[in-house]
N, C-alpha and C positions, 0 to 999 in steps of 0.2 A: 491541177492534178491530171496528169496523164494516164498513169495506171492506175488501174482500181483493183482491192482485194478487200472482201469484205469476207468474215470468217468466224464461226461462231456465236451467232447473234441469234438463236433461233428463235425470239419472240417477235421479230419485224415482220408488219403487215404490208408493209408498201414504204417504197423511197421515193424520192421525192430529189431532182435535181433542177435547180437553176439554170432557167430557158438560157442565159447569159453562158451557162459553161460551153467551154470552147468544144472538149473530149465528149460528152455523157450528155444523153438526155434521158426522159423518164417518159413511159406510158402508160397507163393504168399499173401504178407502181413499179413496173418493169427497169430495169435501168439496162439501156442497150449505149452504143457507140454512136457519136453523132450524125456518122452517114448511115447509121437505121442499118447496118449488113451484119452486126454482130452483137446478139443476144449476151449482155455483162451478168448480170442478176437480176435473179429471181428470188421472190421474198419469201422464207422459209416460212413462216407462218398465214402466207393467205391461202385464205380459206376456197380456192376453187379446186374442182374436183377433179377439170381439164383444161387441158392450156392448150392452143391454137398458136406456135411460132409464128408468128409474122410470115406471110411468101416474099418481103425483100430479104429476108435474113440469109446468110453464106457460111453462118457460121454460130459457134456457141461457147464462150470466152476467146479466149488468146490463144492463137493457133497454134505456137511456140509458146514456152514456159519461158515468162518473164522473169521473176525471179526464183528463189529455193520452192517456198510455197507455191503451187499453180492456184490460181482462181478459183473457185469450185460455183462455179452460178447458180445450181439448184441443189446444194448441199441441202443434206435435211431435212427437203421440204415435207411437212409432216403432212399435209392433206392431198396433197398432188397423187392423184391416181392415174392419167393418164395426160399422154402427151402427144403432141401433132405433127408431126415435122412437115417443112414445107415443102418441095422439089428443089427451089433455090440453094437449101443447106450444103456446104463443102464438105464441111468435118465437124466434131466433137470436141473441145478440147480433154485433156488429162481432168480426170476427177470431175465431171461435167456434173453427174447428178449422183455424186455420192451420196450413199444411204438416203437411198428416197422409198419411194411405195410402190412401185408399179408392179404390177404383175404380168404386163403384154406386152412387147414393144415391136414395133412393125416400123421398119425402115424405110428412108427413100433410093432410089439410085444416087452413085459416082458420092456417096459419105463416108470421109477418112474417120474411124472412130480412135482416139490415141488411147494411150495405154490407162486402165485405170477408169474408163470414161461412168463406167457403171458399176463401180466397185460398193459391196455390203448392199447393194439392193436385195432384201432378205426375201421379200414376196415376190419376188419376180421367177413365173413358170416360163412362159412362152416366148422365143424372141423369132420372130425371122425379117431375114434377111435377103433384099430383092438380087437383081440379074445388077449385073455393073456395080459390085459395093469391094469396097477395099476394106481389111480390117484387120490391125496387126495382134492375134488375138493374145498376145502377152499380158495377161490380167485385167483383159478387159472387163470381165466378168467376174474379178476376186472377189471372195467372198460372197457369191450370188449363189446360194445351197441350197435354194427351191427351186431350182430350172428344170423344166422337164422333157420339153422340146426345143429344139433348137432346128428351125427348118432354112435351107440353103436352096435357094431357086437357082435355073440356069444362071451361068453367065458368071458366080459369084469366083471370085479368087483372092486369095489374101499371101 
């Protein structure tokens, strides 16, 4: 398996990949890319509160949409409330954390976020955004009707 799409499965606590696979490995149920730079899935039903990305991570699905479907790594995840980004992060993929929980999100520098990345996050008030961030804001934030602030540091251009 090369590509991976996993979609609609909201009861999975954790995956589990075979040290043997050549593409995907697994971390505490994580399933990332086998050179560890890109965050695949994330399991819609574990139960932590915060998630710590990895600091090798570059990245969060497929950076380009591989097929019709894009990936959605943290689609759903119903207890996720907050999340960590590392400095190493490039981008976001399309639909990265569809319909998740959060309410904060606090960026790092030089992160492509694509289109859709955080689309239907319905609790989400607060987002900003640091000095050096690119973001094509074309739906990045569809469906996000609780947002209240939206804070833009120097440096930011999109």
């Amino acid at each position: 398996m090369k590509y991976l799409s996993v979609e609609r499965c909201p009861n999975i606590t954790e995956f589990e990949v075979d040290e043997n696979n050549e593409n995907f490995c697994s971390v505490d149920g994580v399933i990332y890319d086998k050179d560890f730079k890109r965050l695949m899935c994330y399991p819609p039903s574990k139960e932590n509160k915060t998630f710590r990305i990895p600091d090798s991570i570059e990245g969060i699905g497929y950076e380009y949409v591989q097929h019709y479907d894009p990936l959605c790594p943290f689609e759903s995840c119903q207890y996720l409330e907050n999340i960590i980004f590392p400095e190493s992060l490039k981008y976001i993929c399309e639909c990265a954390f569809y319909n998740c929980n959060f309410e904060y999100l606090e960026f790092t520098d030089n992160v492509v976020l694509k289109p859709y990345a955080f689309q239907d996050n319905k609790k989400l008030k607060e987002i900003i955004f640091p000095e050096n961030f690119e973001v094509s804001l074309f739906n990045v934030f569809d469906g996000c009707d609780s947002i209240e602030t939206i804070v833009f540091l120097s440096g930011w251009y999109g």
